[in-house]
Backbone as ProteinMPNN parsed JSONL, in Angstrom:
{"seq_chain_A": "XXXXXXXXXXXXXXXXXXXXXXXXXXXXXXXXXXXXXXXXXXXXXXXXXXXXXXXXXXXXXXXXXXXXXXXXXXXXXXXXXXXXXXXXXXXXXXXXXXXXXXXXXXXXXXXXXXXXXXXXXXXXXXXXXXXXXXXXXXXXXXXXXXXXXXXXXXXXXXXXXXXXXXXXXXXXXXXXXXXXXXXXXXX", "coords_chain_A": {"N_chain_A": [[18.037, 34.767, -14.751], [19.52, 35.229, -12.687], [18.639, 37.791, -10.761], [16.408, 36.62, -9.772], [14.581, 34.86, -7.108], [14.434, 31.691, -5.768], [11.653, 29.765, -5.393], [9.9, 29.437, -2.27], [10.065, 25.837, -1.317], [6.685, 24.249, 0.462], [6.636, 21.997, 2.778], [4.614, 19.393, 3.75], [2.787, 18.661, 6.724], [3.753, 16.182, 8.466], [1.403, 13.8, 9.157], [-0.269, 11.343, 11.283], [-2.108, 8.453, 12.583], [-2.873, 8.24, 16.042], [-2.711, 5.572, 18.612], [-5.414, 4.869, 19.433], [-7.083, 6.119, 17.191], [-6.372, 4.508, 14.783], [-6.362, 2.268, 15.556], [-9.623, 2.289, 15.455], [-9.82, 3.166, 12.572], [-8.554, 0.68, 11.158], [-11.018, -1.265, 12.527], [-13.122, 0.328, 10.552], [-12.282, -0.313, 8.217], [-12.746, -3.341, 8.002], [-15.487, -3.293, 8.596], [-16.105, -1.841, 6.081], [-14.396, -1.936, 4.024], [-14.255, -3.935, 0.453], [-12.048, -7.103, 0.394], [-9.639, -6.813, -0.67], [-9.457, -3.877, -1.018], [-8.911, -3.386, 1.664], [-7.05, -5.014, 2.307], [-4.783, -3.545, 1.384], [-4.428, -1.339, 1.667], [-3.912, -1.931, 4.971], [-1.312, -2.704, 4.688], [-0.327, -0.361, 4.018], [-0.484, 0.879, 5.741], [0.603, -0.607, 7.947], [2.862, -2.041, 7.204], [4.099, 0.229, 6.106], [4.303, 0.319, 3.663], [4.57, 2.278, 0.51], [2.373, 4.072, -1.602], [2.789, 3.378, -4.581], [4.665, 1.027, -4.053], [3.034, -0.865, -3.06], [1.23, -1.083, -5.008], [2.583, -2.046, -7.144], [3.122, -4.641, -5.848], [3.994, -8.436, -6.146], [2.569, -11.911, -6.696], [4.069, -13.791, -7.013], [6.428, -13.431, -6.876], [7.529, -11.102, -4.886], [5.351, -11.54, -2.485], [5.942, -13.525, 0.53], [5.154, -16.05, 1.87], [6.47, -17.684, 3.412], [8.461, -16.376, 5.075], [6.887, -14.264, 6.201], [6.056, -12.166, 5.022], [6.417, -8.969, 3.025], [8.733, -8.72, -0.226], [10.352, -5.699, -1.21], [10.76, -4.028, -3.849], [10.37, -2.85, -6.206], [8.481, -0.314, -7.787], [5.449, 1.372, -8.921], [4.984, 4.212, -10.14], [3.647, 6.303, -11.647], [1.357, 5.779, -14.305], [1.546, 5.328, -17.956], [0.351, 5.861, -21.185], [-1.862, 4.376, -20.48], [-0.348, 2.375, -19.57], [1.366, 0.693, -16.917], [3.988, 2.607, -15.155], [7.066, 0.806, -14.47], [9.448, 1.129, -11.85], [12.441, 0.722, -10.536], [13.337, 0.761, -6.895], [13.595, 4.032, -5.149], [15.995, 4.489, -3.592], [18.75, 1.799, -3.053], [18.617, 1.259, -0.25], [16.086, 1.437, 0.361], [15.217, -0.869, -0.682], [14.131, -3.261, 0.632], [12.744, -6.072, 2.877], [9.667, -6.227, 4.102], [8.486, -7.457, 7.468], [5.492, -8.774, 7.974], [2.517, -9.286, 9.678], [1.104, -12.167, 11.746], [-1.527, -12.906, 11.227], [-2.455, -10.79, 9.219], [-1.125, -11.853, 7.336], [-2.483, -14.273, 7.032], [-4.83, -13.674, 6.259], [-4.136, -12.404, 3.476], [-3.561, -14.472, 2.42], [-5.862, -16.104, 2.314], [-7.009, -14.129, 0.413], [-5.606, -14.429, -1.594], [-6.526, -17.199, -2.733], [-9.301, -16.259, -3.736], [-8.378, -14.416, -5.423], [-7.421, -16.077, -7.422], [-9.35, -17.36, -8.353], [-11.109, -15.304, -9.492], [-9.134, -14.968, -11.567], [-8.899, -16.914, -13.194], [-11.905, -17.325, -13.91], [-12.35, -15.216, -15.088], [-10.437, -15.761, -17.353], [-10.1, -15.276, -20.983], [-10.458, -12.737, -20.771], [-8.43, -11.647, -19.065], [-6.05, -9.212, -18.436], [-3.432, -9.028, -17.261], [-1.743, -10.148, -18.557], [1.742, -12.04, -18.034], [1.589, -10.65, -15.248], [1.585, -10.442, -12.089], [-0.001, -9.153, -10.116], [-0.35, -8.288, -6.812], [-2.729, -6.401, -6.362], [-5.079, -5.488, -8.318], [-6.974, -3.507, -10.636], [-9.209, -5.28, -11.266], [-9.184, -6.707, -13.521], [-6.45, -7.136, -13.903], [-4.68, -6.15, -14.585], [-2.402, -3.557, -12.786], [-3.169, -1.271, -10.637], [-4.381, 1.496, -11.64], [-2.459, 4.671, -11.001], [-2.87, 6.803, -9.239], [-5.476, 5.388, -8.375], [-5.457, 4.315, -5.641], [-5.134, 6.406, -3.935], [-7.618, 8.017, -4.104], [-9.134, 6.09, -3.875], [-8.603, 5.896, -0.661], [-8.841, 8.161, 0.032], [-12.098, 8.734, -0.405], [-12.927, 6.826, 1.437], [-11.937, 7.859, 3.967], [-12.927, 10.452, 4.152], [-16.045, 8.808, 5.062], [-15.195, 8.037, 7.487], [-15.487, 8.821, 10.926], [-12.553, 9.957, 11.941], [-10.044, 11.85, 12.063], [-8.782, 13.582, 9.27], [-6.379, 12.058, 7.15], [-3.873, 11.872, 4.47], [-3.169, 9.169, 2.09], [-0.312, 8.747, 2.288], [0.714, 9.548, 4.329], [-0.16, 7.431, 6.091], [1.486, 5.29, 6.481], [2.875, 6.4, 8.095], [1.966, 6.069, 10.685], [2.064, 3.377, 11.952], [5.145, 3.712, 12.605], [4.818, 5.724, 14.812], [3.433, 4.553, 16.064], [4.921, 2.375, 17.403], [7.006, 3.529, 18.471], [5.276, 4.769, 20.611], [5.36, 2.484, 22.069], [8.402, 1.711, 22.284], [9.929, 0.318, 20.924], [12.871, -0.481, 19.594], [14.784, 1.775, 17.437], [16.282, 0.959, 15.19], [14.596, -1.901, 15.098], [12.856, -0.495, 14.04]], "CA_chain_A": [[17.588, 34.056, -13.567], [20.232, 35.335, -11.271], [18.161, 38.084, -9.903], [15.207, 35.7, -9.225], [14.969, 34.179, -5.567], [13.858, 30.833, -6.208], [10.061, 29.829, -4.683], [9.649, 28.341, -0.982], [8.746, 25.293, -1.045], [6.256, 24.358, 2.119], [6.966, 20.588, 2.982], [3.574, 19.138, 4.787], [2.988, 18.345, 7.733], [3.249, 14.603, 8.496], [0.423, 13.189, 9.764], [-0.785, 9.946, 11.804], [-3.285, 8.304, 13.66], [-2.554, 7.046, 17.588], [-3.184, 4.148, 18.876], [-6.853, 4.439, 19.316], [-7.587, 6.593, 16.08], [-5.343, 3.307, 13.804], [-7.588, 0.815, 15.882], [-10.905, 2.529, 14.751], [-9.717, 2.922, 11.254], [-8.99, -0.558, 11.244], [-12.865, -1.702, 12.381], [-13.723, 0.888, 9.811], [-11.662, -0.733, 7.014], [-13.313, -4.149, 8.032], [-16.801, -2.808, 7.982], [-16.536, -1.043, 4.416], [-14.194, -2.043, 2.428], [-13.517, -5.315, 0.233], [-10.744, -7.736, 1.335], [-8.465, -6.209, -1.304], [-8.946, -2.629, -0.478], [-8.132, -3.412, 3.33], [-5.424, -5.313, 2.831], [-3.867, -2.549, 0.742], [-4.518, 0.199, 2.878], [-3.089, -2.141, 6.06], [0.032, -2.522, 4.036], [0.276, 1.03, 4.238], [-0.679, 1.701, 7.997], [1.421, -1.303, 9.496], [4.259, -2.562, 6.828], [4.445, 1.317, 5.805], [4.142, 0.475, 2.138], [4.294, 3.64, -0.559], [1.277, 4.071, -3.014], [3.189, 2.293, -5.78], [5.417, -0.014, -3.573], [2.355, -1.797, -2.819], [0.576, -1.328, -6.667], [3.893, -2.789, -8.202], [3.653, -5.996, -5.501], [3.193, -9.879, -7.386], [2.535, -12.837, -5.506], [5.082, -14.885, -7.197], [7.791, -12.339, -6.767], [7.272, -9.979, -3.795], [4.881, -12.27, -1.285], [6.919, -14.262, 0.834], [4.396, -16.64, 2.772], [7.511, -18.405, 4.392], [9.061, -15.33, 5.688], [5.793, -13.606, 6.209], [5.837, -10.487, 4.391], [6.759, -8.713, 1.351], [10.075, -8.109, -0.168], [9.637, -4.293, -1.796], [12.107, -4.344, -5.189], [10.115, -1.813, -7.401], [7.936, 0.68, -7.743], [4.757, 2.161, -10.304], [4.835, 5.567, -9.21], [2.672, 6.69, -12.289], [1.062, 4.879, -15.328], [1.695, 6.588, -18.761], [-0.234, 5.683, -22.054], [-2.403, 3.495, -20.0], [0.557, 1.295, -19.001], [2.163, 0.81, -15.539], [5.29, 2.793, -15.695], [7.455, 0.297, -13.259], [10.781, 1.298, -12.062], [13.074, 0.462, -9.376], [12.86, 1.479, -5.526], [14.367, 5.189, -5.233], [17.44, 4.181, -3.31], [19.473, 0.51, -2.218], [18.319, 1.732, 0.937], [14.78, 1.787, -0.304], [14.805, -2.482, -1.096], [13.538, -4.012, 1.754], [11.545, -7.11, 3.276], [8.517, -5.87, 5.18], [7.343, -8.302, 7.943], [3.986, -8.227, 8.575], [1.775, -9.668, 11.542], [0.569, -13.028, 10.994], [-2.969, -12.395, 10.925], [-2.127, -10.027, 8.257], [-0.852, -12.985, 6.16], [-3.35, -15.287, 7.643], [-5.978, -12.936, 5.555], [-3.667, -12.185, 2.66], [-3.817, -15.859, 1.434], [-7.45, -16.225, 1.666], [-7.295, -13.273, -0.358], [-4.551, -15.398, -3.05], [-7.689, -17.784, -3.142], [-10.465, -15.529, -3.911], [-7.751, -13.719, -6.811], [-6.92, -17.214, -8.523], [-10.547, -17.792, -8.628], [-11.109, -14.361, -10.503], [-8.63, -14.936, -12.762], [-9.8, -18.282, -13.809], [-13.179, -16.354, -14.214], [-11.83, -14.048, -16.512], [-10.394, -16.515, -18.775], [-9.224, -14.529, -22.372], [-10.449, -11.188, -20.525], [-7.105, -11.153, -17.726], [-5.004, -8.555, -18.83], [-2.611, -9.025, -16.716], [-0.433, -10.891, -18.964], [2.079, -12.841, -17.458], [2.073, -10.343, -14.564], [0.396, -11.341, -11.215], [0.029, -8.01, -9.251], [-1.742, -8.579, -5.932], [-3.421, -5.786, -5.867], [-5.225, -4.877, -9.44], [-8.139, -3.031, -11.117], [-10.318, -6.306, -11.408], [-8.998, -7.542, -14.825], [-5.135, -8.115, -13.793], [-3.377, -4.387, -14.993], [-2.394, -3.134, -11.547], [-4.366, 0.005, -10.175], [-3.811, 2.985, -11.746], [-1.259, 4.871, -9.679], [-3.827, 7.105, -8.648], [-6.418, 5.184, -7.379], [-5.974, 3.96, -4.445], [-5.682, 7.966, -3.368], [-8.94, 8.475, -4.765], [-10.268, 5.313, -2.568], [-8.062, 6.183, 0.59], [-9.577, 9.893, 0.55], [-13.365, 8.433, -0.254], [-13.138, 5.889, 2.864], [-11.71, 8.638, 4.738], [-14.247, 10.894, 4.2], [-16.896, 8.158, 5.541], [-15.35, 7.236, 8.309], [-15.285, 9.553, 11.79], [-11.757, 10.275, 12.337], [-9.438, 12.903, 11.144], [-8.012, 12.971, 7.468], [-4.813, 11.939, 6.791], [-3.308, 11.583, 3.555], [-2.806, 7.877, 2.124], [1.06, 8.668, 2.234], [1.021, 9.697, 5.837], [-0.763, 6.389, 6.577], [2.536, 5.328, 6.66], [3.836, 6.827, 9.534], [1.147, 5.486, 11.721], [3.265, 2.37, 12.635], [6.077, 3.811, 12.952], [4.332, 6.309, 15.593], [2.381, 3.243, 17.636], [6.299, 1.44, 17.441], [7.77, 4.566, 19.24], [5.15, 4.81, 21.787], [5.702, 1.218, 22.369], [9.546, 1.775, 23.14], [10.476, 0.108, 20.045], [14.188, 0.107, 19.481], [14.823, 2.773, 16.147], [17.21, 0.209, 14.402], [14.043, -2.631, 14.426], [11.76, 0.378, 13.565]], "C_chain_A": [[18.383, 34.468, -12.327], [19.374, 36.223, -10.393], [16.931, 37.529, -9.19], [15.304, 34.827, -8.304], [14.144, 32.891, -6.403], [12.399, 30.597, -4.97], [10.441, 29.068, -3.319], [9.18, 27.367, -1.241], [8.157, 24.74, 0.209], [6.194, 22.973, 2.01], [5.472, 20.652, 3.769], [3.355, 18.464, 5.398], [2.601, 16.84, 7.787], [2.48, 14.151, 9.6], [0.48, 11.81, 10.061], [-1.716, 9.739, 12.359], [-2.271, 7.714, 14.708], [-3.577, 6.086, 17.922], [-4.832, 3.782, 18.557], [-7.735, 4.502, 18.163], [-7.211, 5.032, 14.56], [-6.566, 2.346, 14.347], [-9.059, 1.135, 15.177], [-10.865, 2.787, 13.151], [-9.575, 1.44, 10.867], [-10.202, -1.149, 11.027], [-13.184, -1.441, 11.401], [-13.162, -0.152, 8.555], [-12.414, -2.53, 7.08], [-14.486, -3.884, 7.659], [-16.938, -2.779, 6.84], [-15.752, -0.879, 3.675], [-13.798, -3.5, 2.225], [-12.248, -5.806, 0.465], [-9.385, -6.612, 0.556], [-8.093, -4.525, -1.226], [-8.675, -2.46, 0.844], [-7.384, -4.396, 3.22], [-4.538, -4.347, 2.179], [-3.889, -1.628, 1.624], [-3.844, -0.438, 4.924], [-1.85, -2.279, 5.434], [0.483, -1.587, 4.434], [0.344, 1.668, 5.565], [0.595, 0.293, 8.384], [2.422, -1.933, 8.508], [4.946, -0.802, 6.266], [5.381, 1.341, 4.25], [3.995, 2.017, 1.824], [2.983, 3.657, -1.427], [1.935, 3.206, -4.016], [4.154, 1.511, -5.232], [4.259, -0.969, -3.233], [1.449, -2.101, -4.163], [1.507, -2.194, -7.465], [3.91, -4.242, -7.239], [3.297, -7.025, -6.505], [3.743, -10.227, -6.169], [3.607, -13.654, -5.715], [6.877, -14.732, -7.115], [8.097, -11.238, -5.109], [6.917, -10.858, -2.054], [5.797, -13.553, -0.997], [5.983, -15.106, 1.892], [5.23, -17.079, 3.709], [7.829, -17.502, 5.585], [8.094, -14.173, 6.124], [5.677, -12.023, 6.494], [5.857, -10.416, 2.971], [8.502, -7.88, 1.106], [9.691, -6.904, -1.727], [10.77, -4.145, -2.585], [11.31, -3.109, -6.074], [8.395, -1.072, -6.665], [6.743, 1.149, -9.047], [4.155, 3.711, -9.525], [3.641, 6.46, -10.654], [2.131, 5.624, -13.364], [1.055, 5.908, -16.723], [1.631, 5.389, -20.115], [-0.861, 4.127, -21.649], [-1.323, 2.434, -20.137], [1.215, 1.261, -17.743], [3.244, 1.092, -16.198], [6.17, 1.93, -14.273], [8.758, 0.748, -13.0], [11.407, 0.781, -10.537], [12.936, 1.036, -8.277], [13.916, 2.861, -5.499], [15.769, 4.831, -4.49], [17.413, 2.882, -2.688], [18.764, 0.71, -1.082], [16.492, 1.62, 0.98], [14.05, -0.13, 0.038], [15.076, -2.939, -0.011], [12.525, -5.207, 1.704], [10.762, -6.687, 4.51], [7.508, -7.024, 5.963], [6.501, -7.773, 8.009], [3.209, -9.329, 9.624], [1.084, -11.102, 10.491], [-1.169, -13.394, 10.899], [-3.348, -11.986, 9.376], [-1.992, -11.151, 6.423], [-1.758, -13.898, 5.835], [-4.355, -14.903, 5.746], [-5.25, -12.606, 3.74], [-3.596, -13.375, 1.665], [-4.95, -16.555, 1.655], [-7.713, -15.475, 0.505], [-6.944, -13.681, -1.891], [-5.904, -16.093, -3.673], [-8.582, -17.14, -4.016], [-9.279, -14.762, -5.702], [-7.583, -14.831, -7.614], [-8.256, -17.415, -8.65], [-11.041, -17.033, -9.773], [-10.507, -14.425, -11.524], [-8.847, -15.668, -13.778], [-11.511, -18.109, -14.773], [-12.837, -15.754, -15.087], [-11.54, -14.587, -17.832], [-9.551, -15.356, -19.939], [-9.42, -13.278, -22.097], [-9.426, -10.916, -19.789], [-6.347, -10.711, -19.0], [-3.874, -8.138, -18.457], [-1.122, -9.677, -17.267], [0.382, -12.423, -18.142], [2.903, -12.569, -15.815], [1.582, -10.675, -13.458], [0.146, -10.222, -10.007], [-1.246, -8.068, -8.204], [-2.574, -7.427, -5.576], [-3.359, -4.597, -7.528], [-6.67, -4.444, -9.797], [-8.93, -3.944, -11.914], [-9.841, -6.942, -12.909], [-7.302, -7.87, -15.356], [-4.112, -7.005, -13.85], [-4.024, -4.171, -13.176], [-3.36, -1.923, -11.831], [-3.617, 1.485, -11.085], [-3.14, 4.1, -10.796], [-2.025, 6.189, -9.042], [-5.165, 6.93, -7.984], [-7.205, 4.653, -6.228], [-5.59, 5.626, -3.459], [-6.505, 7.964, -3.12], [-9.45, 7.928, -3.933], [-9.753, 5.805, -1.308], [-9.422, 7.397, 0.842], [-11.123, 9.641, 0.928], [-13.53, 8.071, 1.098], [-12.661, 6.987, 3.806], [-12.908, 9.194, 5.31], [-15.342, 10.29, 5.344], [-16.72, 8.049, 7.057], [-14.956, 9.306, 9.245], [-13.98, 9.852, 12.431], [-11.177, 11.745, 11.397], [-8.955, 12.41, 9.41], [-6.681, 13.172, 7.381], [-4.132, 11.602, 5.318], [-3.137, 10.06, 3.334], [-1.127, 7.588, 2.644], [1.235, 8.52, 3.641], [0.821, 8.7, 6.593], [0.296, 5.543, 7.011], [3.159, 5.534, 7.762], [2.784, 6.501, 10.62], [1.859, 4.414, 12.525], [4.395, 2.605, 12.995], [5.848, 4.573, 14.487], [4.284, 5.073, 16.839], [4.3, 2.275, 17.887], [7.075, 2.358, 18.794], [7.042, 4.73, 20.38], [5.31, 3.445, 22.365], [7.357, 0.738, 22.986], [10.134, 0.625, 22.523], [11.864, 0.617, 19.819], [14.335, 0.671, 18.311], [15.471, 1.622, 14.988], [15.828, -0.989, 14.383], [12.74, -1.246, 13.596], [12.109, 0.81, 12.127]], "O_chain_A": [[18.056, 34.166, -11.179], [19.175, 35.766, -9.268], [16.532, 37.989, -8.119], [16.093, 33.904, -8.505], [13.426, 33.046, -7.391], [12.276, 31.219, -3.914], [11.253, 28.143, -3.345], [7.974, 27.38, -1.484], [8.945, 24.67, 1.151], [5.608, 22.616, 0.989], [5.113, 21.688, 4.328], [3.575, 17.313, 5.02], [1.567, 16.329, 7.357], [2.852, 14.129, 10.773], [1.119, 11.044, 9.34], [-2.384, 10.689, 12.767], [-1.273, 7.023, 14.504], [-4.759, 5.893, 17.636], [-5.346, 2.918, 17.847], [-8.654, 3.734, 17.877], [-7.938, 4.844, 13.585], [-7.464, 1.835, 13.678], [-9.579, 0.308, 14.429], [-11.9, 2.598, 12.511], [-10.512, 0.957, 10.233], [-10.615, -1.524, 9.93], [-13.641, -2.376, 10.743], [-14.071, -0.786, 8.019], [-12.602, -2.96, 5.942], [-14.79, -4.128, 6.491], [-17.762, -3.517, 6.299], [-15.83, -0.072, 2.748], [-13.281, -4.23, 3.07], [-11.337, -5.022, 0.731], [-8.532, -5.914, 1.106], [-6.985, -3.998, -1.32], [-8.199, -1.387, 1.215], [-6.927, -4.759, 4.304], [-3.366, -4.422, 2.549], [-2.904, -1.361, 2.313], [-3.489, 0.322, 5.825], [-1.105, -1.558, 6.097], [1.505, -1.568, 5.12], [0.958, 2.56, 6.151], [1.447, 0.55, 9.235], [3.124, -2.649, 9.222], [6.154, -0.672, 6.07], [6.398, 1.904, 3.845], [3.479, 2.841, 2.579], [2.968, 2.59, -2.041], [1.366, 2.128, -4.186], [4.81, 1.086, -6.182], [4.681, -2.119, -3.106], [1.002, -3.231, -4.362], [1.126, -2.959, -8.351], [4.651, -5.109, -7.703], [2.567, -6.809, -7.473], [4.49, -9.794, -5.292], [4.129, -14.238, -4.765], [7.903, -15.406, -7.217], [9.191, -10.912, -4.648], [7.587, -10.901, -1.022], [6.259, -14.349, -1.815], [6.169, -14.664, 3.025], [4.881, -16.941, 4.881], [7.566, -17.748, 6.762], [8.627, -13.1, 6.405], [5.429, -11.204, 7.379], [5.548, -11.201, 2.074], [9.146, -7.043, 1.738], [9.089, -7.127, -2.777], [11.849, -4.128, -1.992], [12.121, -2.4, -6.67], [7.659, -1.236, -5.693], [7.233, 1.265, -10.171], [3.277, 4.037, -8.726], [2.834, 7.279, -10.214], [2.575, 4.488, -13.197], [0.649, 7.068, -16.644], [2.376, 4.416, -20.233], [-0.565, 3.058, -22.185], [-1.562, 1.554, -20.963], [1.817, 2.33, -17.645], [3.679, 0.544, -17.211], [5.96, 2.357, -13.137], [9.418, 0.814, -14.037], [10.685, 0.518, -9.575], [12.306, 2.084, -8.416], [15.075, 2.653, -5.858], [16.735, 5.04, -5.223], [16.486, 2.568, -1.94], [17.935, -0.199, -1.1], [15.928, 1.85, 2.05], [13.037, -0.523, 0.615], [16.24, -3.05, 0.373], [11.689, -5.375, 0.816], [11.149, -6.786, 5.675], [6.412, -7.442, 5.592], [6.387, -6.55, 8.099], [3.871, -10.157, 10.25], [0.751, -11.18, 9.308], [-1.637, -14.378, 10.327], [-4.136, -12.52, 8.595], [-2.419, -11.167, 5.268], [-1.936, -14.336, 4.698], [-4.454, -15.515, 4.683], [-6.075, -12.622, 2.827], [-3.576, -13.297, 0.437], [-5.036, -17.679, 1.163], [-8.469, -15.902, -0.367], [-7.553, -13.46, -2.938], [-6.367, -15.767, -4.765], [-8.59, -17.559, -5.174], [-9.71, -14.78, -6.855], [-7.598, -14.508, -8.802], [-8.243, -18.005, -9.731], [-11.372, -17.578, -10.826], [-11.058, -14.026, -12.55], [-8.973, -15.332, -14.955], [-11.973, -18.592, -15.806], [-13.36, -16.057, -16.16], [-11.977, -14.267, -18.937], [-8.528, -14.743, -19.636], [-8.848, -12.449, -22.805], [-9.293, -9.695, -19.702], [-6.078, -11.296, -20.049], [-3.256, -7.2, -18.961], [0.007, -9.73, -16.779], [-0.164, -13.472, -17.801], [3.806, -13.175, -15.239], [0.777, -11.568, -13.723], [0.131, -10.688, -8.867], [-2.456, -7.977, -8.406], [-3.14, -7.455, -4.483], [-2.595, -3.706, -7.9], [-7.576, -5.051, -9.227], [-9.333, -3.633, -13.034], [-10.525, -7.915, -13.228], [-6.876, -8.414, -16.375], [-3.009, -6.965, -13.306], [-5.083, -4.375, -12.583], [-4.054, -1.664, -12.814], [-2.578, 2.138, -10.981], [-3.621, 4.167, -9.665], [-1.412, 6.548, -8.037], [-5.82, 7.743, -7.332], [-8.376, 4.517, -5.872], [-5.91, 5.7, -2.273], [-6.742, 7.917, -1.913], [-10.166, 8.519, -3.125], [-10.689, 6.276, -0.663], [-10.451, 7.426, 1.518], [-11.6, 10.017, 1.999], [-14.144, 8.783, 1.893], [-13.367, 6.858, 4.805], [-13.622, 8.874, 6.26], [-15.596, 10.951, 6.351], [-17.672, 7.979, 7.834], [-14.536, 10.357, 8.762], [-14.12, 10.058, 13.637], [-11.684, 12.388, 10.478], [-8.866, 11.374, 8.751], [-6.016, 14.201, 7.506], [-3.836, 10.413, 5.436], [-2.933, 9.467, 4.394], [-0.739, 6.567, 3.21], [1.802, 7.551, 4.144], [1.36, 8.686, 7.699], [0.037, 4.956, 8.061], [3.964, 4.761, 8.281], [3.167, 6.957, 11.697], [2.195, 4.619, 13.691], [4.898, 1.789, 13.767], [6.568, 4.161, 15.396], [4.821, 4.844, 17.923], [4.411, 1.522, 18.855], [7.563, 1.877, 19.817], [7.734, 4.872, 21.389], [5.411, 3.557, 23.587], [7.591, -0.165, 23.788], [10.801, -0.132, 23.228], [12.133, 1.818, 19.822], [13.829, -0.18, 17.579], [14.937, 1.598, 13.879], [15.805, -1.264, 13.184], [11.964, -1.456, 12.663], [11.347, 1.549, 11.502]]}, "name": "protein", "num_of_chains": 1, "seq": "XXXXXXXXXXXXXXXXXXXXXXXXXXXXXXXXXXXXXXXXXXXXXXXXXXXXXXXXXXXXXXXXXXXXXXXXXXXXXXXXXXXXXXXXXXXXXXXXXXXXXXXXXXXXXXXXXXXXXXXXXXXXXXXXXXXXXXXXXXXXXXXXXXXXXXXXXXXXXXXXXXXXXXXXXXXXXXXXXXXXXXXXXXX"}
């Protein structure tokens, strides 16, 4: 191996929407998709949730109605022999409480409603155990850690803006914070 250069690798380019492009995704995410796939996907544009920092949340653990947000402690970064693999947040630095807008919350516990109703519904089919993950593949097991990609990319697709990665969705708030003249330390 010594004479072998090791490979480049090409980091990619991080993407966002501005102000106006975030507002029309928004509408869009009202329009066409159910409550639970737009509140997951605002997670990720305006508390700048991860793909599995927001698959691994529970309501009885994570959602903080008081303090109105979520406090971000773990992680399902894949699922392996159809099980959530869960693990801790990649660094101390990582475990955070993400306010969020109270609107945001407003809508997030209508949403509690509408999930305790389902579950009740379900009866001896919730397979969720005794886990309570707000944001699961209709019978209580969180989402497979691929598919809220899969939906991000679809709804993308549909809608008339550019395409951005779900990950990058992420840096959207931090963007609209900075042209806003947001101090870096609340950002």
């Amino acid at each position: 191996m010594e004479n072998i250069s090791a490979p480049k690798v090409r980091k990619k380019e991080m993407k966002y929407y501005e102000a106006e492009e975030a507002q029309k995704c928004i509408q869009e995410l009202y329009a066409r998709e159910p409550i639970h796939w737009r509140l997951y996907f605002l997670a990720a544009m305006i508390g700048g949730l991860r793909r599995g920092e927001a698959i691994a949340l529970e309501w009885d653990k994570d959602v903080d109605f008081e303090e109105g947000g979520f406090h971000v402690t773990r992680n399902i970064p894949k699922t392996v022999n159809d099980e959530a693999h869960i693990k801790e947040i990649k660094t101390i630095g990582s475990t955070r409480f993400v306010a969020m807008p109270d609107w945001y919350m407003d809508e997030l516990k209508e949403y509690q409603m509408i999930w305790k109703r389902e579950k009740f519904r379900l009866g001896d089919a919730w397979e969720g155990g005794d886990k309570q993950y707000v944001f699961h593949g209709g019978t209580g097991k969180p989402f497979y850690y691929t598919t809220p990609t899969y939906r991000w990319s679809k709804f993308a697709k549909k809608i008339d803006l550019k395409y951005i990665r779900l990950h990058d969705l992420r840096h959207t708030m931090v963007t609209l914070l900075i042209e806003e003249g947001a101090h870096f330390s609340t950002i």
